[in-house]
N, CA, C and O atoms as a printed pandas DataFrame, in Angstrom:
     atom_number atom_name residue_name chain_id  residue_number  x_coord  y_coord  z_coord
0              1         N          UNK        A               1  109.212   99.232  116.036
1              2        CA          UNK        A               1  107.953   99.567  115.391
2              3         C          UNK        A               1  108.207   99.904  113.924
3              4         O          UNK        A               1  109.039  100.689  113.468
4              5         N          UNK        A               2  107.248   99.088  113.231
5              6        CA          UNK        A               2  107.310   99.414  111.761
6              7         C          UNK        A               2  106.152  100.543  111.471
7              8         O          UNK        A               2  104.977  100.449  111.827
8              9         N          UNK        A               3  106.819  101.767  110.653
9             10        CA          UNK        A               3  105.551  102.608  109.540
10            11         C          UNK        A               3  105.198  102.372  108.333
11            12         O          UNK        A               3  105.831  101.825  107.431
12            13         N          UNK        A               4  104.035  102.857  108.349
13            14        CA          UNK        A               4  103.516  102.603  106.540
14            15         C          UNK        A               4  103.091  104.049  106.351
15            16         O          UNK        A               4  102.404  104.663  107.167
16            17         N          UNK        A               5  103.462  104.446  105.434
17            18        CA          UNK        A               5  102.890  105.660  105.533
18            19         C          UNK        A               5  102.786  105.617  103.589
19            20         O          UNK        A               5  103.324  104.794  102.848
20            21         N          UNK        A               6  101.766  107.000  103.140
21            22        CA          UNK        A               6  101.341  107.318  101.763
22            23         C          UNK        A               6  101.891  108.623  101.160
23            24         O          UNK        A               6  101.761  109.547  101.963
24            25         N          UNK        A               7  102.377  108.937  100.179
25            26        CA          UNK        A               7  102.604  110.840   99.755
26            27         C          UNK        A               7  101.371  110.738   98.054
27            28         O          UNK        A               7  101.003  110.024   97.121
28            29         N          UNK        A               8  101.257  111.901   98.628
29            30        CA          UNK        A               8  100.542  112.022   96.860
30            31         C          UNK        A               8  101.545  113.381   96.713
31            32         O          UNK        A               8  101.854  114.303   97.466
32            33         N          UNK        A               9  102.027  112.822   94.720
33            34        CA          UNK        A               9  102.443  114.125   93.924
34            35         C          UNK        A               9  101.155  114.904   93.656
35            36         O          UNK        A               9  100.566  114.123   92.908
36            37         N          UNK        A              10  100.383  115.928   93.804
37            38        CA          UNK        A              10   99.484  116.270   93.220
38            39         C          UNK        A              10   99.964  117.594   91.971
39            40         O          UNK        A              10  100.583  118.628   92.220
40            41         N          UNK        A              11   99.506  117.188   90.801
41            42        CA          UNK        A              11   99.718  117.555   89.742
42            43         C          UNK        A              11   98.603  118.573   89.283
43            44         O          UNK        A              11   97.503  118.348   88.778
44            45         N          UNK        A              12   99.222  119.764   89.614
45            46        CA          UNK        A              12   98.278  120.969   88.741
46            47         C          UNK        A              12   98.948  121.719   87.788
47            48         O          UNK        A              12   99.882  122.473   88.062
48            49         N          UNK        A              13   98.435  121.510   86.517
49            50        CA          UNK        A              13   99.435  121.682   85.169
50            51         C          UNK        A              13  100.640  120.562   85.346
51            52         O          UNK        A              13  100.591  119.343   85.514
52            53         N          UNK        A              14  101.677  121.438   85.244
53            54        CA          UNK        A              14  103.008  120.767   85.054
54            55         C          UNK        A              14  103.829  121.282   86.608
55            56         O          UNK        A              14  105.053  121.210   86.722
56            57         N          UNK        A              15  103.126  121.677   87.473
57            58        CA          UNK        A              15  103.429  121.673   88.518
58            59         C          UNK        A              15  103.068  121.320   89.864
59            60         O          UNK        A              15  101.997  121.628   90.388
60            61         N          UNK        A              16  104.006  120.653   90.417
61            62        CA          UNK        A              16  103.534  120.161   92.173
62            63         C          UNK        A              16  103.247  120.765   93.013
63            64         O          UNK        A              16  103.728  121.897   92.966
64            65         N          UNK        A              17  102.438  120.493   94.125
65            66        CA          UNK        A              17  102.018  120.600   95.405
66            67         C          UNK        A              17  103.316  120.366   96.404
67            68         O          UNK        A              17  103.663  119.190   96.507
68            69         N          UNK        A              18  103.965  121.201   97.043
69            70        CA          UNK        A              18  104.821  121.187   97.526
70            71         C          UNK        A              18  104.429  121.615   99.288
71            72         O          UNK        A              18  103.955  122.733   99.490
72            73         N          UNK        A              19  104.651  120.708  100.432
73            74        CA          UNK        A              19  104.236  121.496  101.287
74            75         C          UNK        A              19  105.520  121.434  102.824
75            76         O          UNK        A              19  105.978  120.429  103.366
76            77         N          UNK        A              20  105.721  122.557  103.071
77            78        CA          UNK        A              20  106.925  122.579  104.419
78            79         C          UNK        A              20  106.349  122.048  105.741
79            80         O          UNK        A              20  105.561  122.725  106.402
80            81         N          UNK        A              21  106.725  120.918  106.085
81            82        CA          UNK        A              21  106.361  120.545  107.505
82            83         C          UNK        A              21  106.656  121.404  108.596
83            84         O          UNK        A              21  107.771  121.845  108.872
84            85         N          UNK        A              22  105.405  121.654  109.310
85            86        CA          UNK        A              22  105.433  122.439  110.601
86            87         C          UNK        A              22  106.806  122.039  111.348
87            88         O          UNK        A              22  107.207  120.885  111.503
88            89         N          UNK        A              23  107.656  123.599  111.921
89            90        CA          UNK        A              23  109.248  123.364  112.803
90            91         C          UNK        A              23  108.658  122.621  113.791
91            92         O          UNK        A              23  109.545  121.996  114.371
92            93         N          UNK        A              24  107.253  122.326  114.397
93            94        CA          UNK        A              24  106.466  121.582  115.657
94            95         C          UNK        A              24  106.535  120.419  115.171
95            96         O          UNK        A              24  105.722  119.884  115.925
96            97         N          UNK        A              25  106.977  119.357  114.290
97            98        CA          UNK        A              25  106.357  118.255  113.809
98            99         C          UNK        A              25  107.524  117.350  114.820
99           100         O          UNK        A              25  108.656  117.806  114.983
100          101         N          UNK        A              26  107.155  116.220  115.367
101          102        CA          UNK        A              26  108.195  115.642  115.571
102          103         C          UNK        A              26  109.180  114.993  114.853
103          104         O          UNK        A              26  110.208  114.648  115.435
104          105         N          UNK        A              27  109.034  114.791  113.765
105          106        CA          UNK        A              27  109.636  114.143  112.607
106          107         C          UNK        A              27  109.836  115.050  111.534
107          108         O          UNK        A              27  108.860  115.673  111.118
108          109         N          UNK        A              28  111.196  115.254  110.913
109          110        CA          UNK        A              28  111.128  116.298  110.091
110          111         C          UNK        A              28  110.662  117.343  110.057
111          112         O          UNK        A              28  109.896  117.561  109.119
112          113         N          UNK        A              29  110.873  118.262  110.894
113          114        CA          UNK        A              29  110.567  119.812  110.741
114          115         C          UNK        A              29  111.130  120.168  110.313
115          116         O          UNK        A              29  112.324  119.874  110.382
116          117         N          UNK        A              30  110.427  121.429  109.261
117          118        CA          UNK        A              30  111.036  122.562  108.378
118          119         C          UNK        A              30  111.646  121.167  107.038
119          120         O          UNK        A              30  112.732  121.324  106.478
120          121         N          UNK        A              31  110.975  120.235  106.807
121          122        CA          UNK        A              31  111.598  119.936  105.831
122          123         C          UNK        A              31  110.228  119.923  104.247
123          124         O          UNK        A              31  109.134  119.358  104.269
124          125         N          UNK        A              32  110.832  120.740  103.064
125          126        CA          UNK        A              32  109.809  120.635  102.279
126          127         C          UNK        A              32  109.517  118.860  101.480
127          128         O          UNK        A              32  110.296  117.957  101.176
128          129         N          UNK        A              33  108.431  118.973  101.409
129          130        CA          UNK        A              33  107.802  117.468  100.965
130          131         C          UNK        A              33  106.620  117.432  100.088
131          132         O          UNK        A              33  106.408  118.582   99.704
132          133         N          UNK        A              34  105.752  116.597   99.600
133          134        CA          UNK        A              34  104.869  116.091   99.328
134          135         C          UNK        A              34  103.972  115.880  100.568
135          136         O          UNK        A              34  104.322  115.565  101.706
136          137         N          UNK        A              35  102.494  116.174   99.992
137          138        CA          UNK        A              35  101.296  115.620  101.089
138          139         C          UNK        A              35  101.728  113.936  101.170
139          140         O          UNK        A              35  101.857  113.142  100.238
140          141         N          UNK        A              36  101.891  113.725  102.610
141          142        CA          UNK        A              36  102.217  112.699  103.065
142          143         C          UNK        A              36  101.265  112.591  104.785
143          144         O          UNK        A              36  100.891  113.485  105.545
144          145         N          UNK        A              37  101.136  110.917  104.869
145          146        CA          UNK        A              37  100.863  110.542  106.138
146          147         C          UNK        A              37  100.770  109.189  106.465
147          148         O          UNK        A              37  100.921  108.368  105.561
148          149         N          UNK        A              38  100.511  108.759  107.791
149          150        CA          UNK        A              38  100.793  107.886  108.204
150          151         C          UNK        A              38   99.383  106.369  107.519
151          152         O          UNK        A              38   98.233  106.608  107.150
152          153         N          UNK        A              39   99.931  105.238  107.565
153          154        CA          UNK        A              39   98.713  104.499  107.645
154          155         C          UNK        A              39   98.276  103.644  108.788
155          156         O          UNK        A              39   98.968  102.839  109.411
156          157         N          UNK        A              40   96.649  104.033  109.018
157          158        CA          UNK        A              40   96.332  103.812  110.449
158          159         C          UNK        A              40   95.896  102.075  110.451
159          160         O          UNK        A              40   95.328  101.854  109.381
160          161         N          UNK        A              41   95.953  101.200  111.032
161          162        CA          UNK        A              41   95.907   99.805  111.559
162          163         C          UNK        A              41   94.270   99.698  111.040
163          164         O          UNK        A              41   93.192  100.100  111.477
164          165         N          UNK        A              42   94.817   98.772  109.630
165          166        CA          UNK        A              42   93.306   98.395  109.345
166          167         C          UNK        A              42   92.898   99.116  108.380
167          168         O          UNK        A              42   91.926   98.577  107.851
168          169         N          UNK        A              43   93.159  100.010  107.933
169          170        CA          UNK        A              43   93.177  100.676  106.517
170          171         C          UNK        A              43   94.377  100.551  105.073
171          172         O          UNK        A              43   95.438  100.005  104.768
172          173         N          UNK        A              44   93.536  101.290  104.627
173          174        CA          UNK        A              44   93.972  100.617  103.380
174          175         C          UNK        A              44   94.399  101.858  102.631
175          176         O          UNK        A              44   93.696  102.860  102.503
176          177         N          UNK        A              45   95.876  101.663  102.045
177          178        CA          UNK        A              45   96.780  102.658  101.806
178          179         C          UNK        A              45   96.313  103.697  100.832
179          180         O          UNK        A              45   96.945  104.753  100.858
180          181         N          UNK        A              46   95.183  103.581   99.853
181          182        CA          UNK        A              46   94.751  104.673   99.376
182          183         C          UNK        A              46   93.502  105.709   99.911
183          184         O          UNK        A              46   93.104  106.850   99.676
184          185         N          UNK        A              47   93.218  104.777  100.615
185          186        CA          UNK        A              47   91.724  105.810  101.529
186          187         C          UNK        A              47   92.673  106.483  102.481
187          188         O          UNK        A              47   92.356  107.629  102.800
188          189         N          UNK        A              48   93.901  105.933  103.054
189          190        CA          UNK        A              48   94.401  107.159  104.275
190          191         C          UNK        A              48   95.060  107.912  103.535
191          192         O          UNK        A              48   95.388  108.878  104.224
192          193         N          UNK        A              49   95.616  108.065  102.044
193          194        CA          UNK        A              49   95.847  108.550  101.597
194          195         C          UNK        A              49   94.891  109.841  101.005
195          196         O          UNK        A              49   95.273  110.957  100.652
196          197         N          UNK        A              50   93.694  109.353  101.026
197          198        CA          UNK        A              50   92.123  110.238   99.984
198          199         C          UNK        A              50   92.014  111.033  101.527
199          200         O          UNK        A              50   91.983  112.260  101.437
200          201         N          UNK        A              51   91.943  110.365  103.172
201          202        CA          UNK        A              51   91.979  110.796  104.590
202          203         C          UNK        A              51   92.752  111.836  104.296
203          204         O          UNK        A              51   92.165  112.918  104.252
204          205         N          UNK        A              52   94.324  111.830  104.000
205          206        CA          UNK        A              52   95.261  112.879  104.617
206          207         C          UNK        A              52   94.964  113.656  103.555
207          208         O          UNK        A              52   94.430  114.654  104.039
208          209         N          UNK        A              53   95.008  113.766  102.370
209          210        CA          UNK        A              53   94.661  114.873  101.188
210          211         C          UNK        A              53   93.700  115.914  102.338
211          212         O          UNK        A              53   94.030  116.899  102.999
212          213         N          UNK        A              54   92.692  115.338  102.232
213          214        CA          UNK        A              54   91.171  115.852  102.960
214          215         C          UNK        A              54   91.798  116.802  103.973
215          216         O          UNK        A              54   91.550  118.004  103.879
216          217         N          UNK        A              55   92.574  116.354  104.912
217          218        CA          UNK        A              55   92.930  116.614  106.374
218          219         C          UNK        A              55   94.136  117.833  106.366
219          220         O          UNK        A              55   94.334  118.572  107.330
220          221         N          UNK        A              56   94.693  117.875  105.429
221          222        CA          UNK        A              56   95.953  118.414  105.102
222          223         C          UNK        A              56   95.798  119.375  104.306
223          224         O          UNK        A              56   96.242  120.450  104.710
224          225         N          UNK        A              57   95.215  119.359  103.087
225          226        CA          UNK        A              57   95.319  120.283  102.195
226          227         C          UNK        A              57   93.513  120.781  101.573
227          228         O          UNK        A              57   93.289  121.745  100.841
228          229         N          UNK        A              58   92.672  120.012  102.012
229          230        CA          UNK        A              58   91.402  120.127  100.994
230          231         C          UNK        A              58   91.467  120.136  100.051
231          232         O          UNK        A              58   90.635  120.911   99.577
232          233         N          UNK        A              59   91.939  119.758   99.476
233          234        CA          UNK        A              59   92.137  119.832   97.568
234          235         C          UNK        A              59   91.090  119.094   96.958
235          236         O          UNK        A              59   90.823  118.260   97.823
236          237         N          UNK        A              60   90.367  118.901   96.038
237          238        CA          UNK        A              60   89.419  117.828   95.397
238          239         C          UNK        A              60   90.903  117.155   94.594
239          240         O          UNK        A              60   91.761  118.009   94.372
240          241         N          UNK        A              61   91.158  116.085   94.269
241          242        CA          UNK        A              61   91.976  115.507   93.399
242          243         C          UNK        A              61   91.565  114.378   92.694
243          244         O          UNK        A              61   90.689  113.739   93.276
244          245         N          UNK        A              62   91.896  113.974   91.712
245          246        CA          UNK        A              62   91.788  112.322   91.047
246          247         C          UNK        A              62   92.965  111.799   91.266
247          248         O          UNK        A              62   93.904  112.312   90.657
248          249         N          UNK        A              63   93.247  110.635   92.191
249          250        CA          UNK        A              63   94.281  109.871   92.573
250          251         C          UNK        A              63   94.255  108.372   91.532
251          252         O          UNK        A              63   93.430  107.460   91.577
252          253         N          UNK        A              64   95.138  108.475   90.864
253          254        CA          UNK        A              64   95.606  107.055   90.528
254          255         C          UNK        A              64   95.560  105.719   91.687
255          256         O          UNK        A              64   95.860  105.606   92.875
256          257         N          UNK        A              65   95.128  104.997   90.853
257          258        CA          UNK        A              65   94.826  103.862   91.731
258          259         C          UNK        A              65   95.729  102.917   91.983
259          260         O          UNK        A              65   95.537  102.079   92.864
260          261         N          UNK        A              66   96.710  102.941   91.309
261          262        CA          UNK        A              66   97.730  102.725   90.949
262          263         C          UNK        A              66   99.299  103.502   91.763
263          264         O          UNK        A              66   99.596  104.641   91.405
264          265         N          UNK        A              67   99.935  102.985   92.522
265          266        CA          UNK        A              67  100.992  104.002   93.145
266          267         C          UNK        A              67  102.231  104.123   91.899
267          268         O          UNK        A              67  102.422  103.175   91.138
268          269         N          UNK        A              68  102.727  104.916   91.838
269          270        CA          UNK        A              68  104.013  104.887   90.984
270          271         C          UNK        A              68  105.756  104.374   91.999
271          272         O          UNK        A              68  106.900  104.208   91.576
272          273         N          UNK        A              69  105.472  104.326   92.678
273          274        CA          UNK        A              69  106.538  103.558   93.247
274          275         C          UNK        A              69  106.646  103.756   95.341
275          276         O          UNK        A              69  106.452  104.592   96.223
276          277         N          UNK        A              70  107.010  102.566   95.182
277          278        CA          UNK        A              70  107.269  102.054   97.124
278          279         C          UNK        A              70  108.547  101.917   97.178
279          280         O          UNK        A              70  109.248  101.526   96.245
280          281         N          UNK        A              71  109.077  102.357   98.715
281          282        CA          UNK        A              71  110.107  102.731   99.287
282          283         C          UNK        A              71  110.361  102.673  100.144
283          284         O          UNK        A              71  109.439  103.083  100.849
284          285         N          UNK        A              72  111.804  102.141  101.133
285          286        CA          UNK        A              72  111.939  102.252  101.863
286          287         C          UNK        A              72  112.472  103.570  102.587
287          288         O          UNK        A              72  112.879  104.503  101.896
288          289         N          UNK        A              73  112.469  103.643  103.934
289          290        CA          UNK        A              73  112.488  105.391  104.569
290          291         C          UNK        A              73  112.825  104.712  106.000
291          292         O          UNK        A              73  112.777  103.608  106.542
292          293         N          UNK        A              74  113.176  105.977  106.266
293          294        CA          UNK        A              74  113.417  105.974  108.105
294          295         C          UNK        A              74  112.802  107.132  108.678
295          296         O          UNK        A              74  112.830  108.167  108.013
296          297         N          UNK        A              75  112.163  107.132  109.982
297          298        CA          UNK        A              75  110.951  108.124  110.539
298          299         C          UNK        A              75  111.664  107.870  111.633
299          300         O          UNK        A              75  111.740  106.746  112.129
300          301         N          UNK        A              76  112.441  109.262  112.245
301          302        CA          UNK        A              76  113.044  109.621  113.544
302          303         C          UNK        A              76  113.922  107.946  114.186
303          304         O          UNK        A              76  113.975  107.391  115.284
304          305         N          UNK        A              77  114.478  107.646  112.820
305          306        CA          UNK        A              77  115.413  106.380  113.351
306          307         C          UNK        A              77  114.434  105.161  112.752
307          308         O          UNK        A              77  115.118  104.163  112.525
308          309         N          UNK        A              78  113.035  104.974  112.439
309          310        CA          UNK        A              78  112.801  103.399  112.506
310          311         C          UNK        A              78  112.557  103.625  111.306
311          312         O          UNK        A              78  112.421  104.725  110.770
312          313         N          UNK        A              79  112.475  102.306  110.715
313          314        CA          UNK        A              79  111.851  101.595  109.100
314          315         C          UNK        A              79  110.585  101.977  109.067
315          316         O          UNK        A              79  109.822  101.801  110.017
316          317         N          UNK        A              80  110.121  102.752  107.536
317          318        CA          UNK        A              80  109.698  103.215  107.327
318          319         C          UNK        A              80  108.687  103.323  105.783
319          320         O          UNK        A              80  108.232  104.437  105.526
320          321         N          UNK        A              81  108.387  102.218  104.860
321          322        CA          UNK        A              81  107.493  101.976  103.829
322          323         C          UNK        A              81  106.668  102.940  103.908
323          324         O          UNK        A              81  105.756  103.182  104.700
324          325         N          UNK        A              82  107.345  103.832  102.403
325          326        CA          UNK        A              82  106.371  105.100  102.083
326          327         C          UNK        A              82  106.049  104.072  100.570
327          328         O          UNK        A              82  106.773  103.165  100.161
328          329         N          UNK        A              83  104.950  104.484  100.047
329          330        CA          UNK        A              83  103.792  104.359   98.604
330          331         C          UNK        A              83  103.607  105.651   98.541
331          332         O          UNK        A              83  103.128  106.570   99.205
332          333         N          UNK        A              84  104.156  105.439   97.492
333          334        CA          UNK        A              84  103.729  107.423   96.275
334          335         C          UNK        A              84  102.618  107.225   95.089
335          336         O          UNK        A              84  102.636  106.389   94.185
336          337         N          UNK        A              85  101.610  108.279   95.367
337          338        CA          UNK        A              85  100.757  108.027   94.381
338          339         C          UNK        A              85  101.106  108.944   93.549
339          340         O          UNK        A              85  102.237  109.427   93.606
340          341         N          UNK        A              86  100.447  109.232   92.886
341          342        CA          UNK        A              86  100.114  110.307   92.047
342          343         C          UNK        A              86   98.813  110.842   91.752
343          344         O          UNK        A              86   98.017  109.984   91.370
344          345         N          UNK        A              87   98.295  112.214   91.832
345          346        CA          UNK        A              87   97.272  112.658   91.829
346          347         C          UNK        A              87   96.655  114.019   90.790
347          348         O          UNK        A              87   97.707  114.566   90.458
348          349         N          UNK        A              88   95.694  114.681   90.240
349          350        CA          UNK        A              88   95.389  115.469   89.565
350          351         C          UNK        A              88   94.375  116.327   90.104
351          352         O          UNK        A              88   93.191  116.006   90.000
352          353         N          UNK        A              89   94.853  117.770   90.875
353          354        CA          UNK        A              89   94.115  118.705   90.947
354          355         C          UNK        A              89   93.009  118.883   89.824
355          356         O          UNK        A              89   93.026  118.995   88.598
356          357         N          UNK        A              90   91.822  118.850   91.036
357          358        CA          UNK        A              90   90.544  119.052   90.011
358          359         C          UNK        A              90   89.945  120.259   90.562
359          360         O          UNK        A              90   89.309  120.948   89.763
360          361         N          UNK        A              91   90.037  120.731   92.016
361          362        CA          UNK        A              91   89.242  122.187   92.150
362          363         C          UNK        A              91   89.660  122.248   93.741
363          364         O          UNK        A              91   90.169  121.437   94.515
364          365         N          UNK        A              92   89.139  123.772   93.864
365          366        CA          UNK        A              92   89.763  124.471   95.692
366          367         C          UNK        A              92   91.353  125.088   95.620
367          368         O          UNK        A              92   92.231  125.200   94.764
368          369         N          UNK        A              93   91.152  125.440   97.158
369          370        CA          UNK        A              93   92.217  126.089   97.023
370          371         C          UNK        A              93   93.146  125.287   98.514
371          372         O          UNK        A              93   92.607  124.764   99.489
372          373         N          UNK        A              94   94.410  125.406   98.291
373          374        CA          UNK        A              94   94.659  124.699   99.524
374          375         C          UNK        A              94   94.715  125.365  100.995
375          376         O          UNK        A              94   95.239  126.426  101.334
376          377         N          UNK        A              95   94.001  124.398  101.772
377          378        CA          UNK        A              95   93.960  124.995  103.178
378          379         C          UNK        A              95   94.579  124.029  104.290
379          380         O          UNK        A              95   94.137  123.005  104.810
380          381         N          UNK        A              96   95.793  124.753  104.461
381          382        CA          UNK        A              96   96.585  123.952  105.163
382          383         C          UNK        A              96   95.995  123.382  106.792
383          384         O          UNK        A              96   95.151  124.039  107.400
384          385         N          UNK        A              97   96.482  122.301  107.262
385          386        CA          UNK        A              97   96.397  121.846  108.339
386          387         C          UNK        A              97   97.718  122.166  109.466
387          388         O          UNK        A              97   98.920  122.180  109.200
388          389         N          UNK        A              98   97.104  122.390  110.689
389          390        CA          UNK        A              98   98.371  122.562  111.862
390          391         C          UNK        A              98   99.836  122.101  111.011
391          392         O          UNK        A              98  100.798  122.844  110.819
392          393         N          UNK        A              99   99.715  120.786  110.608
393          394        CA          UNK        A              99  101.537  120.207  110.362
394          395         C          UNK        A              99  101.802  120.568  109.190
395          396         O          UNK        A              99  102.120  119.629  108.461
396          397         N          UNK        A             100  101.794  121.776  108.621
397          398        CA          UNK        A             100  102.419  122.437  107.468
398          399         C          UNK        A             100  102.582  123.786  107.982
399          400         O          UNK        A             100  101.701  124.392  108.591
400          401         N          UNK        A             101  103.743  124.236  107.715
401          402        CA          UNK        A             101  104.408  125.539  107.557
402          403         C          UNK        A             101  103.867  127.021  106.558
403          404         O          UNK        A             101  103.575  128.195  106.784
404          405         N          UNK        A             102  103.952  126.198  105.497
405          406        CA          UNK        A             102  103.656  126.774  104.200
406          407         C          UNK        A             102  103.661  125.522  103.058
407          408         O          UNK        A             102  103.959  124.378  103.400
408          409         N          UNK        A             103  103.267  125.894  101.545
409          410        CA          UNK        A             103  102.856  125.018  100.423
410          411         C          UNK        A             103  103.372  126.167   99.562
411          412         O          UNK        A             103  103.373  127.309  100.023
412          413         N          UNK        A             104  103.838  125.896   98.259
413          414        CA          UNK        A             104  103.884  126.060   97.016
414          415         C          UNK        A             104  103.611  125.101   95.792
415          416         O          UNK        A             104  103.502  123.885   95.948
416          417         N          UNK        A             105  103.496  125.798   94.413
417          418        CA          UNK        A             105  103.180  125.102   93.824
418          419         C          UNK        A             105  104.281  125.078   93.268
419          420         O          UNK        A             105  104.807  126.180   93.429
420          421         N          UNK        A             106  105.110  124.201   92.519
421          422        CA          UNK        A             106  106.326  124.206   92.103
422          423         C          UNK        A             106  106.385  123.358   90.988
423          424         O          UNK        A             106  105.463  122.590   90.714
424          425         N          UNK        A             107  107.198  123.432   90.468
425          426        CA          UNK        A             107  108.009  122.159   89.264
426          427         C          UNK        A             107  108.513  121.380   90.069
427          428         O          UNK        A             107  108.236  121.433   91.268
428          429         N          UNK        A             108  109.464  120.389   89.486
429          430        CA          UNK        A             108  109.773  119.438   89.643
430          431         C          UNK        A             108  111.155  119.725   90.209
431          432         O          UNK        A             108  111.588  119.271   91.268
432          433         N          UNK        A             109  111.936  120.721   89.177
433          434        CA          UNK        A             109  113.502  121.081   89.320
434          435         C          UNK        A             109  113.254  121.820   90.594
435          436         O          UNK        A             109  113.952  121.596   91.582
436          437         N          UNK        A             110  112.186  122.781   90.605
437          438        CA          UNK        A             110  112.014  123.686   91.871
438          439         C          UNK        A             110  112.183  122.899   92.894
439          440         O          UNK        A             110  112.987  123.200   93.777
440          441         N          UNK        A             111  111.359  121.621   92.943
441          442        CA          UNK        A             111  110.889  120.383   94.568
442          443         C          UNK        A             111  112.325  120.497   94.491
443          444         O          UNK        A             111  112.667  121.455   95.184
444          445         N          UNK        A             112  113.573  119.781   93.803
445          446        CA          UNK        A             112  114.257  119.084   93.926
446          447         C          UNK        A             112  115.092  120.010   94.438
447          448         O          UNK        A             112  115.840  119.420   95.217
448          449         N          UNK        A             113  115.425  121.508   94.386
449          450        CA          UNK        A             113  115.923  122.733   95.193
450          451         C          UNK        A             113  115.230  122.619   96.298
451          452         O          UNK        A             113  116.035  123.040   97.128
452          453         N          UNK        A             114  114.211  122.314   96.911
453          454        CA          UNK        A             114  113.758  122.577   97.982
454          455         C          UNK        A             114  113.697  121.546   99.186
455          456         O          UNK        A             114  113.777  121.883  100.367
456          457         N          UNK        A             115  113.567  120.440   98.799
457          458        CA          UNK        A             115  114.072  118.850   99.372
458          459         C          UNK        A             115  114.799  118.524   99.731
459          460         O          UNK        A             115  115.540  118.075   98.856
460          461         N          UNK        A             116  115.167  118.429  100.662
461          462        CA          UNK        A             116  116.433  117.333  100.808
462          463         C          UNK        A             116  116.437  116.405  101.197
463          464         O          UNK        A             116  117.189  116.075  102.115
464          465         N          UNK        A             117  115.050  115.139  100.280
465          466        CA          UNK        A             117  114.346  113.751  100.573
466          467         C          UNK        A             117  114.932  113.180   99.156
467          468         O          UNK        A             117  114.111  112.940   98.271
468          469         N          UNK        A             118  116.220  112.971   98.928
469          470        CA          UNK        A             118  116.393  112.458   97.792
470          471         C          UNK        A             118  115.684  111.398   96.631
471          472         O          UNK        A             118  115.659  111.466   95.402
472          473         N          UNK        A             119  115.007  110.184   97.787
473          474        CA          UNK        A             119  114.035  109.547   97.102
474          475         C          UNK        A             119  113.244  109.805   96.815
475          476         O          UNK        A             119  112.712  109.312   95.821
476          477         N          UNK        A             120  112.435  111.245   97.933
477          478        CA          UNK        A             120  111.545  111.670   96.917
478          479         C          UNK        A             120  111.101  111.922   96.008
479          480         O          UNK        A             120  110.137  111.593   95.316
480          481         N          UNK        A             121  112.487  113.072   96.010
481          482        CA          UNK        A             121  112.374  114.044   94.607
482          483         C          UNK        A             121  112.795  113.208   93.157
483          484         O          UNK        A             121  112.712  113.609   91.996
484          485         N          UNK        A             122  113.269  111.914   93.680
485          486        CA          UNK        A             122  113.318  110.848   92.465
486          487         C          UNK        A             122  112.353  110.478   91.680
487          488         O          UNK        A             122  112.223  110.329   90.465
488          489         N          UNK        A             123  111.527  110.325   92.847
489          490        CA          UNK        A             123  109.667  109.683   92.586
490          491         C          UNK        A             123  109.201  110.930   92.265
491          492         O          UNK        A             123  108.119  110.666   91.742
492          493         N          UNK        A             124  109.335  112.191   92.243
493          494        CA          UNK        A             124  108.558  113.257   91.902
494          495         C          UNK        A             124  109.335  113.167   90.505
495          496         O          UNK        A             124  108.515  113.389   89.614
496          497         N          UNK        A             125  110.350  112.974   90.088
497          498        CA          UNK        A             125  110.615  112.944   88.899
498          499         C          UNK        A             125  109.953  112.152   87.593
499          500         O          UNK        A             125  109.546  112.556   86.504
500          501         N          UNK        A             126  110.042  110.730   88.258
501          502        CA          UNK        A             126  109.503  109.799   87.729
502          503         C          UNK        A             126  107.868  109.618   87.401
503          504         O          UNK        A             126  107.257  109.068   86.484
504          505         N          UNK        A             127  107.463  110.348   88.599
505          506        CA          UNK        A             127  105.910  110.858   88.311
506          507         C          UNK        A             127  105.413  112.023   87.137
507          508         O          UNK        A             127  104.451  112.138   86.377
508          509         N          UNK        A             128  106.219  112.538   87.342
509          510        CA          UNK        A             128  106.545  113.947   86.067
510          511         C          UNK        A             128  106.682  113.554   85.082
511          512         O          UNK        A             128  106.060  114.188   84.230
512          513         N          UNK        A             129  107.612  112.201   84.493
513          514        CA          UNK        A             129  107.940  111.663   82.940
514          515         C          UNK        A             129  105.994  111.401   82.818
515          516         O          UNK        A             129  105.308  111.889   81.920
516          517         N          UNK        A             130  105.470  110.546   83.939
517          518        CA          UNK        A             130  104.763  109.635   83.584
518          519         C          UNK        A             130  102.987  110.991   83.462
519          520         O          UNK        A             130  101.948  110.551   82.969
520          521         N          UNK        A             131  103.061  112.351   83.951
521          522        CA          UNK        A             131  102.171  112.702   83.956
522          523         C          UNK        A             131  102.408  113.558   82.892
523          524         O          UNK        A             131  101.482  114.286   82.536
524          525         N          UNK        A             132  103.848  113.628   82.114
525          526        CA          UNK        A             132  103.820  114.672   80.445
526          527         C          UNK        A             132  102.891  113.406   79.689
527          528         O          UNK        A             132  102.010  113.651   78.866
528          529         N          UNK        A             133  103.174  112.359   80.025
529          530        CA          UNK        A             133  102.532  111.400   78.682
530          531         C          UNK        A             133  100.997  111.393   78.709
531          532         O          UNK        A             133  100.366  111.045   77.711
532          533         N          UNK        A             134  100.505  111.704   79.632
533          534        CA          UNK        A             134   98.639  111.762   79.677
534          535         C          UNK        A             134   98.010  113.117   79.041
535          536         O          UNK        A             134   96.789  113.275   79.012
């Protein structure tokens, strides 16, 4: 079985949305990440993406329409195509869903202490050059 799954960086100021997957998750527990989720059969990678924001965190955001980079991943052993967007806190406060632990808001250097998703925290980097320039 192949996944597709979406993460948004969400960008408030100069700092990220950081959130710890529930120790219950079957996949990666206790590991800190980006709002991330799966894509469901027949949708289309930025609405399950605008879905999991909603579902996960409530945040209002402006998502680029545009992903800043795709990747390959592995999810409890199988292949795994994650798309990273990038996004801009516009209002609320976050209210987590069951599969989060806890959230912070963090920098970039902070994610990259707290991760241990190396590609991520690459793409959170690379999202960071690209959200000082706006």
């Amino acid at each position: 079985m192949f996944v597709a799954a979406v993460a948004a960086i969400i960008f408030k100021g100069d700092k990220i949305l950081a959130m710890k997957r529930s120790h219950t998750k079957d996949a990666g527990p206790g590991l800190w990440e980006t709002l991330s989720g799966r894509v469901e059969a027949d949708e289309e990678p930025l609405e399950a993406l605008k879905r999991e924001i909603e579902e996960e965190c409530g945040l209002e955001v402006e998502i680029d329409s545009r992903p800043v980079k795709a990747y390959q991943a592995r999810r409890k052993g199988k292949p795994m195509v994650l798309i990273v967007y990038r996004a801009r806190y516009l209002s609320g406060s976050v209210v987590r869903s069951l599969e989060h632990d806890d959230f912070a808001w963090v920098t970039p250097d902070e994610f990259a202490e707290l991760s241990s998703l190396k590609k991520l925290v690459d793409v959170v980097y690379e999202a960071s050059k690209l959200h000082s320039k706006v």
